[in-house]
GUTOR-282066 format. One record per residue (C-alpha): x, y, z; residue number from 1; residue in one letter. Coordinates in nm, 4 decimals, decimal comma. Example, Ala and Ser with C-alpha at 12.3 -4.5 7.8 and 13.67 -1.06 7.14 Angstrom:
<pts>
+----------+----------+----------+-----+---+
:        x :        y :        z :   k : r :
+----------+----------+----------+-----+---+
:   1,2300 :  -0,4500 :   0,7800 :   1 : A :
:   1,3670 :  -0,1060 :   0,7140 :   2 : S :
+----------+----------+----------+-----+---+
</pts>
This chain:
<pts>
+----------+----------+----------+-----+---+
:        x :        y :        z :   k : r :
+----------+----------+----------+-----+---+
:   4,8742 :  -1,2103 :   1,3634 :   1 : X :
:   4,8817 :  -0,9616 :   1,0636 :   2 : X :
:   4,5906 :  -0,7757 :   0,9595 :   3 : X :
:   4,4802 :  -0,8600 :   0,6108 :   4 : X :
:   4,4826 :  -0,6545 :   0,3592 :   5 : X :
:   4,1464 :  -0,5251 :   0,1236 :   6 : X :
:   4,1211 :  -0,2799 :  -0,1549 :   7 : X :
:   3,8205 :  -0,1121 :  -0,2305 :   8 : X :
:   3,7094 :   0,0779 :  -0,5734 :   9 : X :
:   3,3859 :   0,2744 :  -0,5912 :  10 : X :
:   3,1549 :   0,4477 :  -0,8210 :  11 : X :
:   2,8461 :   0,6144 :  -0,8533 :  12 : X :
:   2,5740 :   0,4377 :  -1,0377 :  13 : X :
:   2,1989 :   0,3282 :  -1,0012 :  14 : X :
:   2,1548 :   0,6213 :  -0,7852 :  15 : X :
:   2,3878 :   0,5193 :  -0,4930 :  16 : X :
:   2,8231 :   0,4284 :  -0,3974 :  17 : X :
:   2,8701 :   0,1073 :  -0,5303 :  18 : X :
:   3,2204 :  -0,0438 :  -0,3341 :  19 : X :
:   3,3673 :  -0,3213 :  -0,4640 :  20 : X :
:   3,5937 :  -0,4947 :  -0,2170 :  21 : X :
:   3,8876 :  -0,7397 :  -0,2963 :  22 : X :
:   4,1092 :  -0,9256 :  -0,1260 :  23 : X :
:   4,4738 :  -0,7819 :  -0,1424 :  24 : X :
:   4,5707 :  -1,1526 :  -0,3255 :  25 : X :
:   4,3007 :  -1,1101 :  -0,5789 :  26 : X :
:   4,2621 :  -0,7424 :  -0,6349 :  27 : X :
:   4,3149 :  -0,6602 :  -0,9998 :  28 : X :
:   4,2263 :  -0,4071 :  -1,2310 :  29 : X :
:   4,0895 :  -0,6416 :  -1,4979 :  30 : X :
:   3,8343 :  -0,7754 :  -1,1594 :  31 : X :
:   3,7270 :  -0,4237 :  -1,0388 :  32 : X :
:   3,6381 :  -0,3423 :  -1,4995 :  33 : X :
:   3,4854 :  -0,6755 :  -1,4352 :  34 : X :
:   3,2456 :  -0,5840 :  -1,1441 :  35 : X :
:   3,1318 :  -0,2207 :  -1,2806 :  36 : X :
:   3,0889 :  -0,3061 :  -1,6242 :  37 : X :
:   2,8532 :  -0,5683 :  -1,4853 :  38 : X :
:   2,6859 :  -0,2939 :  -1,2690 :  39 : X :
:   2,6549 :  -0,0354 :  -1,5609 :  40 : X :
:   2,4510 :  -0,2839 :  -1,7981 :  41 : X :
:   2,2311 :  -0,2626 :  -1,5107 :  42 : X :
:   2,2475 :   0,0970 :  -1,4860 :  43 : X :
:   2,2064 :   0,1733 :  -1,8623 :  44 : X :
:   1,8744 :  -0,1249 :  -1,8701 :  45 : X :
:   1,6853 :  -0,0530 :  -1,5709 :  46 : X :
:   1,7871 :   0,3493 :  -1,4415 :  47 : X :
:   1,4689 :   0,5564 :  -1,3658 :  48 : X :
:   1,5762 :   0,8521 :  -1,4504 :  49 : X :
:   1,7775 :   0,7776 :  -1,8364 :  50 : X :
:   1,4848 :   0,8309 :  -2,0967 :  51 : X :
:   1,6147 :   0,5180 :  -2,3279 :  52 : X :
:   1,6289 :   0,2867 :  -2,0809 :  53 : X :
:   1,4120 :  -0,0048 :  -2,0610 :  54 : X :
:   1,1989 :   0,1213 :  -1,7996 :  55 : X :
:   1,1404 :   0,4533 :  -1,9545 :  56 : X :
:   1,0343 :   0,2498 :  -2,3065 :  57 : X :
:   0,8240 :   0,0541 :  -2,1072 :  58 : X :
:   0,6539 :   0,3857 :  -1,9646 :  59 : X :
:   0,6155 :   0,5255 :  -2,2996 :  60 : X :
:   0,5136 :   0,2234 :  -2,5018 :  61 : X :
:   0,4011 :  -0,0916 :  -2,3347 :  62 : X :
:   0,0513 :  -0,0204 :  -2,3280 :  63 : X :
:   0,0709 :   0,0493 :  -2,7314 :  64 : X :
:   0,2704 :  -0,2086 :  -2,8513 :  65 : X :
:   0,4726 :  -0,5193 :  -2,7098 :  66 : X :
:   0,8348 :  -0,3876 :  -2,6049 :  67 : X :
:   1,1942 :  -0,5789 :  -2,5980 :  68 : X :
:   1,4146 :  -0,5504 :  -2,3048 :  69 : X :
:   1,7473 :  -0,6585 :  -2,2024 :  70 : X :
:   1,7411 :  -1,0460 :  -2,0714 :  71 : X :
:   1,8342 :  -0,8856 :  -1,7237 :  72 : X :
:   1,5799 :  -0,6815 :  -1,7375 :  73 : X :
:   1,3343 :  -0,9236 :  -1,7586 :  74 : X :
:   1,4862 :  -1,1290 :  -1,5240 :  75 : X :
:   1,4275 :  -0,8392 :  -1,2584 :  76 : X :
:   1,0467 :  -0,8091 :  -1,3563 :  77 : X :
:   1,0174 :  -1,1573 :  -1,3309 :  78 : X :
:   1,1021 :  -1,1882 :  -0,9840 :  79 : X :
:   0,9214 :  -0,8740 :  -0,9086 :  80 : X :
:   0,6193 :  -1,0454 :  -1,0814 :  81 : X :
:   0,6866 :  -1,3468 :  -0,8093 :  82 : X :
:   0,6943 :  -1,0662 :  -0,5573 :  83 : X :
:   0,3927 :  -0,9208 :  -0,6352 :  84 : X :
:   0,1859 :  -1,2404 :  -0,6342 :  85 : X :
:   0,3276 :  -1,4013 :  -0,3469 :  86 : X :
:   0,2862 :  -1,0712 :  -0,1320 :  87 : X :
:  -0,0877 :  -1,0065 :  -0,2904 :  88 : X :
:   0,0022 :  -0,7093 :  -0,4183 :  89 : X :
:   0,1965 :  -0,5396 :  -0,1612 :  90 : X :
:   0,5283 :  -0,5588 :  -0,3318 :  91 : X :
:   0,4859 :  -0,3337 :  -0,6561 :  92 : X :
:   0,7147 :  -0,1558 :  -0,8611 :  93 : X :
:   0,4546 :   0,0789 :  -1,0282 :  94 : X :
:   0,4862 :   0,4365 :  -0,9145 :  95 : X :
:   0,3157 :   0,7479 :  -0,9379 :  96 : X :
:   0,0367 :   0,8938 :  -1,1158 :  97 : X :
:  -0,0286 :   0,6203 :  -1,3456 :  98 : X :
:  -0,0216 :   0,3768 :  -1,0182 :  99 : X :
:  -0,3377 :   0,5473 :  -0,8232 : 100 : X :
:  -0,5041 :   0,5198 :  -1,1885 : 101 : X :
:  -0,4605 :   0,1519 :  -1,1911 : 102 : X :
:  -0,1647 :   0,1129 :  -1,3745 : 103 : X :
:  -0,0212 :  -0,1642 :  -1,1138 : 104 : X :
:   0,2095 :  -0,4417 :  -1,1616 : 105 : X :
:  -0,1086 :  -0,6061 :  -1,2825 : 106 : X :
:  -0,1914 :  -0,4621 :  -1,5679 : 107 : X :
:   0,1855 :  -0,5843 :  -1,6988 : 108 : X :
:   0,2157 :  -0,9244 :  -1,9295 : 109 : X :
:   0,5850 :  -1,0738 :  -1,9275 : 110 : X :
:   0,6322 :  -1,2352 :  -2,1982 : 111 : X :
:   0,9258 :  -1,4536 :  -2,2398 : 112 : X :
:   1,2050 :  -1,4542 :  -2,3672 : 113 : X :
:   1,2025 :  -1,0586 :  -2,2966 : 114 : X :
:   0,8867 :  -0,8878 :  -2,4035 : 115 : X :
:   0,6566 :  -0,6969 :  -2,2085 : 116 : X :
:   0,2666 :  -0,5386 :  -2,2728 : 117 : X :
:   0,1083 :  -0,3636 :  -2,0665 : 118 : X :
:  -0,3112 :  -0,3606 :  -2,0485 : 119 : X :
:  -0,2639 :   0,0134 :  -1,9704 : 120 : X :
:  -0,0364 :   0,2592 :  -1,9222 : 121 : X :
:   0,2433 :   0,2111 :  -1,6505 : 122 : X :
:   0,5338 :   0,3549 :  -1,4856 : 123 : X :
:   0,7958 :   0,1723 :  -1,3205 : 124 : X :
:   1,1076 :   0,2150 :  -1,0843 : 125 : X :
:   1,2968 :  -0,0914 :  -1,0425 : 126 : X :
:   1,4845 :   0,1184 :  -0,7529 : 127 : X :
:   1,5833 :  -0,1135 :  -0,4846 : 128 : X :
:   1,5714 :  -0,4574 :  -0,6513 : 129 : X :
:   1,8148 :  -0,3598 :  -0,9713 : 130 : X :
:   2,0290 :  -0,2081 :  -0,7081 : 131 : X :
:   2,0027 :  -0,5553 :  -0,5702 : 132 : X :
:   2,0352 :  -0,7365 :  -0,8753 : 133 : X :
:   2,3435 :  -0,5092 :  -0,9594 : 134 : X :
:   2,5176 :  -0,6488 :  -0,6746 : 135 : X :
:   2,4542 :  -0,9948 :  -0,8059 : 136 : X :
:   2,5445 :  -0,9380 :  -1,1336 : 137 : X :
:   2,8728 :  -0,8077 :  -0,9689 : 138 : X :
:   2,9389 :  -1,0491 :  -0,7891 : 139 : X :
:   2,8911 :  -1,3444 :  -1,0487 : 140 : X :
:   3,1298 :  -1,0851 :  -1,2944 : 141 : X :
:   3,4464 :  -1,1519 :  -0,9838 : 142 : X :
:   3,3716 :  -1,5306 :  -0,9580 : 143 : X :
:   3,3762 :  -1,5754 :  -1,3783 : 144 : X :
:   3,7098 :  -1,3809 :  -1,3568 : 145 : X :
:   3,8800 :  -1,5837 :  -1,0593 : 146 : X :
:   3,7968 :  -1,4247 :  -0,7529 : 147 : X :
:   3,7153 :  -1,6393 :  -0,4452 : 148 : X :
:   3,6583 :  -1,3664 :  -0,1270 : 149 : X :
:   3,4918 :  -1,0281 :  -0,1873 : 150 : X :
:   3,2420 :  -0,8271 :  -0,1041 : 151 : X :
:   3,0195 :  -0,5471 :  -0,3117 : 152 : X :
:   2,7961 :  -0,2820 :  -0,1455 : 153 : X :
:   2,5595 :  -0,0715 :  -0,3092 : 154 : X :
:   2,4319 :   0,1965 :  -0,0373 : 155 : X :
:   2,3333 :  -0,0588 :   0,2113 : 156 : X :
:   2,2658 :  -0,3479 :  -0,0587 : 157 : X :
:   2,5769 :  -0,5800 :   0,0594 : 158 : X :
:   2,6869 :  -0,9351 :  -0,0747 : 159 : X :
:   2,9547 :  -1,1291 :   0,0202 : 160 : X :
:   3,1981 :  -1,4436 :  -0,0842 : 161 : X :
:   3,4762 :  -1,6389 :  -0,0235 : 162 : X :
:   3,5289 :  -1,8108 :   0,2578 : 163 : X :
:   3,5665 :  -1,6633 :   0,6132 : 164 : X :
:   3,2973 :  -1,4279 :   0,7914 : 165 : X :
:   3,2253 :  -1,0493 :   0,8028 : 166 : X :
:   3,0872 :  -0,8311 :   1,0457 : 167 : X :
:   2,6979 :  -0,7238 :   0,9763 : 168 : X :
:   2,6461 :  -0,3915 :   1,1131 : 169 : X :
:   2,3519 :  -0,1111 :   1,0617 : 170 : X :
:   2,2386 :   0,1850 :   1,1493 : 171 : X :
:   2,1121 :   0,2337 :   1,4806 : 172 : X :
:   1,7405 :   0,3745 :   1,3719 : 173 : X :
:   1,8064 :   0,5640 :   1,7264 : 174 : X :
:   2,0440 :   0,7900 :   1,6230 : 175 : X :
:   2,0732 :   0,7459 :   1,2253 : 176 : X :
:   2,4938 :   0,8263 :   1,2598 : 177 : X :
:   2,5901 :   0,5185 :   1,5185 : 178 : X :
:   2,6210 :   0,1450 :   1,4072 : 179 : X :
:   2,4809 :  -0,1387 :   1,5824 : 180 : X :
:   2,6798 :  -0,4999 :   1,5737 : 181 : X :
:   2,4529 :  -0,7976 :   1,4613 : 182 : X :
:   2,6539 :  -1,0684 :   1,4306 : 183 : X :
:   2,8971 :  -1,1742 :   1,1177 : 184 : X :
:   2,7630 :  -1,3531 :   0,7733 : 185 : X :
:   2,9247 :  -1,5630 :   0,5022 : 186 : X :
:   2,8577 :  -1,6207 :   0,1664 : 187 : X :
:   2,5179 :  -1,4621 :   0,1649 : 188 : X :
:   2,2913 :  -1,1190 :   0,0652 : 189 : X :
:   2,2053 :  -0,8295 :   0,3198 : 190 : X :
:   2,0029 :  -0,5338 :   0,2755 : 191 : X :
:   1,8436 :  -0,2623 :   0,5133 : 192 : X :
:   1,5267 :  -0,0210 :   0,4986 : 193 : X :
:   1,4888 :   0,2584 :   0,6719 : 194 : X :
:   1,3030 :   0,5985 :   0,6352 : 195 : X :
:   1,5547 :   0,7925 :   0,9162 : 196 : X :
:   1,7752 :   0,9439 :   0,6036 : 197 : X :
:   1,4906 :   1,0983 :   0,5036 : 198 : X :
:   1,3379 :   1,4051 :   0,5278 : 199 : X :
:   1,0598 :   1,4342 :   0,3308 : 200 : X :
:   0,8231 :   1,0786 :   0,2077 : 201 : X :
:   0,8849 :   0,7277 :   0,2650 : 202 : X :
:   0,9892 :   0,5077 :   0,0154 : 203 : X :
:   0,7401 :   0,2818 :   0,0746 : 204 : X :
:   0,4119 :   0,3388 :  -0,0980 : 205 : X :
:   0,0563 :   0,1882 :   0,0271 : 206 : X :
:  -0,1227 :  -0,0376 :  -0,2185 : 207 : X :
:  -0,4550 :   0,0679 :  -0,0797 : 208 : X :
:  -0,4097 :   0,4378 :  -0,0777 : 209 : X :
:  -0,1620 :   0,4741 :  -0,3335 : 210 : X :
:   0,0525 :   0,7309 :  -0,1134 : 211 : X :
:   0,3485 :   0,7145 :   0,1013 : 212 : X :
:   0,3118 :   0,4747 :   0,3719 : 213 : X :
:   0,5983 :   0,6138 :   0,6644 : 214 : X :
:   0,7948 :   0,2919 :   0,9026 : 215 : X :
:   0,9761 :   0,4118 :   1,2046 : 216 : X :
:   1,1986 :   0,0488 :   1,2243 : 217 : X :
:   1,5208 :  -0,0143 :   1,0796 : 218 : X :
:   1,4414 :  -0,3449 :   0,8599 : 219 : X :
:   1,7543 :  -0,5791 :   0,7381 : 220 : X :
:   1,6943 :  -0,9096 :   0,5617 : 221 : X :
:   1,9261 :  -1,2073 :   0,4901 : 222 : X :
:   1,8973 :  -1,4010 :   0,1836 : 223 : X :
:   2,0511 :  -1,5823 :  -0,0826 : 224 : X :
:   2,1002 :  -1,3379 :  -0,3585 : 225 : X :
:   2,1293 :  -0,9225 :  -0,3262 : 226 : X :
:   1,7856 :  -0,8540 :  -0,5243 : 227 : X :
:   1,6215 :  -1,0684 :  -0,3371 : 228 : X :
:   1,7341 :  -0,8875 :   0,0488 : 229 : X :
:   1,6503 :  -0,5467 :  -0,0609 : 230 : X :
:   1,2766 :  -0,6857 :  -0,1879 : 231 : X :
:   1,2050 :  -0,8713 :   0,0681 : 232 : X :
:   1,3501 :  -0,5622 :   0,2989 : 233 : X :
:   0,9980 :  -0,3453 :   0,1653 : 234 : X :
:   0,7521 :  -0,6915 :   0,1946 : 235 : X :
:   0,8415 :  -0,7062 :   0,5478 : 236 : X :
:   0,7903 :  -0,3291 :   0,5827 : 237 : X :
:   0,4818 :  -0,3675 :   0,4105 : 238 : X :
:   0,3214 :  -0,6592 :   0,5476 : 239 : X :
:   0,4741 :  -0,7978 :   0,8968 : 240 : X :
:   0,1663 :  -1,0477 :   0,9768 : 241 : X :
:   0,2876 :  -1,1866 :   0,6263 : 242 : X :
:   0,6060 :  -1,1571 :   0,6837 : 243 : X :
:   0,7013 :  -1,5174 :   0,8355 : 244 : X :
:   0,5583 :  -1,7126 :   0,5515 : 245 : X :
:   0,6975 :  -1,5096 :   0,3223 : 246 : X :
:   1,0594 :  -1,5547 :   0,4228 : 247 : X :
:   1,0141 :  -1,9074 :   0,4886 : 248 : X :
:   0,9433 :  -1,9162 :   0,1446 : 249 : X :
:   1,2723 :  -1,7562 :   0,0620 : 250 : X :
:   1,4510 :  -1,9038 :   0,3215 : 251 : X :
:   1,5417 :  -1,5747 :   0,4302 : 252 : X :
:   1,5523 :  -1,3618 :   0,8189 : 253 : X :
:   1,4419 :  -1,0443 :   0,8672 : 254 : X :
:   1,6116 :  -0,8416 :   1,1629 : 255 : X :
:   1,3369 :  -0,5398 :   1,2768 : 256 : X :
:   1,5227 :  -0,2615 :   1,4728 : 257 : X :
:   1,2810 :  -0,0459 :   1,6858 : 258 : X :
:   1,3677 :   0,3436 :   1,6952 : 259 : X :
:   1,2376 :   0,3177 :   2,1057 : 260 : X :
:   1,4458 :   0,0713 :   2,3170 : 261 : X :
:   1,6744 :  -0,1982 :   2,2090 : 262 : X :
:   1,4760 :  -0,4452 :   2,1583 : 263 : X :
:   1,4959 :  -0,6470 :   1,8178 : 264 : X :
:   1,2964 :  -0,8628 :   1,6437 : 265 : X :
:   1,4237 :  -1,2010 :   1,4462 : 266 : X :
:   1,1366 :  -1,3387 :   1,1880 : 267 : X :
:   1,1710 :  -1,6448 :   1,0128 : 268 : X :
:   1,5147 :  -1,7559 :   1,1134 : 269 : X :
:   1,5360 :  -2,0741 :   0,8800 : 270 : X :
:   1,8590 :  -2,2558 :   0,7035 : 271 : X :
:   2,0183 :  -1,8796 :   0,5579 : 272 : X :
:   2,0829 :  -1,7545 :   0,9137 : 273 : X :
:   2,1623 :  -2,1115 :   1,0414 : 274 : X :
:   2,4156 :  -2,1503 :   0,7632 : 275 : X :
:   2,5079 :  -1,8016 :   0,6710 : 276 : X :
:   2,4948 :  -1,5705 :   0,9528 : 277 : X :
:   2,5795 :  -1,5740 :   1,3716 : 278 : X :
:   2,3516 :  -1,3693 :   1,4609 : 279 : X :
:   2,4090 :  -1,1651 :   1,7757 : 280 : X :
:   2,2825 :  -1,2513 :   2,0997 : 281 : X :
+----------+----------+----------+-----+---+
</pts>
């Protein structure tokens, strides 16, 4: 049987490689324009570090004055709002000084159709979930221009369509440089966390203390959409007593990979991994 043919086109944005993957039938240049033009409205609305984006406005004006942001935008901080609640607090996207001053995902108003106020002063990194939602937004760009099997990855934040299954594999939080084989997926969202990249702080930041909060495990989730995986990657992190309701909710799995051993952990295996992913034995 012949092997089948991919192409793959990547760029740097959001922070990250962002491949977009195409089936050699489908792969045009009109599709791949399609994907990262999708992924830099994204880029330009929600990057921490441009100083006109939308989450550098909010920074410097929320807590003066009401302030417009892109639709997608507010899409993200809506779900992050959801997040938030749903998690009591331990999924926030407010970060650093302003954050151990109070100035948490609380103390922001979304109001619709894009607005946001703040009660005080905030700063925010969207980070992870606009990677997420990047992927998504990619993704819906290659359906609305024909395509029917792809995938996009943005460092670790993977979605897939079409019909057939590919292979999940991570990083073996052992060794950082080997992969491990999970099973295969279809038509679904994966993302990972993982601190063994790093060498100073973790990503993840404690709501109590307001500092980093280090996790040894290796922490992939399954779910429906791409912004969704890599949030509910950091609630799981966060929060694992929580953890099962919460992706029941979602109807999502979470994989935990334990630096010692082999052994691995399966929470909340519902309809997604029934449906959308063999998982490995």
């Amino acid at each position: 049987m012949a092997t089948e043919r991919w192409y793959t086109r990547a760029r740097i944005a959001l922070g990250t490689l962002i491949e977009v993957r195409l089936h050699a039938a489908e792969a045009s240049v009109e599709r791949f324009e399609a994907a990262f033009a999708a992924i830099d409205r994204v880029h330009r609305a929600m990057s921490a570090h441009a100083c006109d984006s939308d989450v550098a406005r909010i920074a410097r004006r929320a807590h003066r004055s009401v302030v417009a942001v892109d639709a997608q935008t507010f899409a993200v901080l809506r779900l992050a709002k959801e997040l938030f609640d749903v998690s009591n607090g331990q999924f926030d996207v407010t970060c650093g000084a302003r954050r151990a001053r109070g100035g948490t995902f609380d103390a922001i108003d979304l109001i619709g159709p894009r607005h946001v106020h703040a009660t005080r002063p905030v700063t925010i990194d969207l980070g992870g979930i606009a990677k997420g939602f990047a992927v998504d937004c990619a993704v819906a760009a290659l359906k609305g221009c024909g395509a029917i099997r792809g995938s996009v990855n943005a460092g670790g934040d993977l979605r897939v369509f079409g019909e057939g299954w590919e292979p999940l594999q991570v990083r073996d939080p052992r060794t950082a440089s080997g992969l491990l084989a999970l099973g295969t997926i279809h038509e679904c969202a994966v993302a990972t966390s993982a601190d063994y990249f790093r060498s100073g702080q973790s990503a993840l930041i404690s709501r109590e203390a307001a500092s980093p909060r280090p996790f040894a495990a290796s922490i992939t989730t399954i779910a429906r959409t791409c912004a969704l995986a890599d949030a509910l990657t950091k609630c799981v992190a966060l929060d694992r007593r929580g953890a099962h309701a919460l992706l029941a909710r979602y109807d999502a799995v979470a994989l935990i990979l334990e630096p010692e051993g082999t052994a691995m952990q399966c929470l909340a295996t519902g309809p997604v991994a029934n449906g959308f992913a063999q998982l490995a034995a």
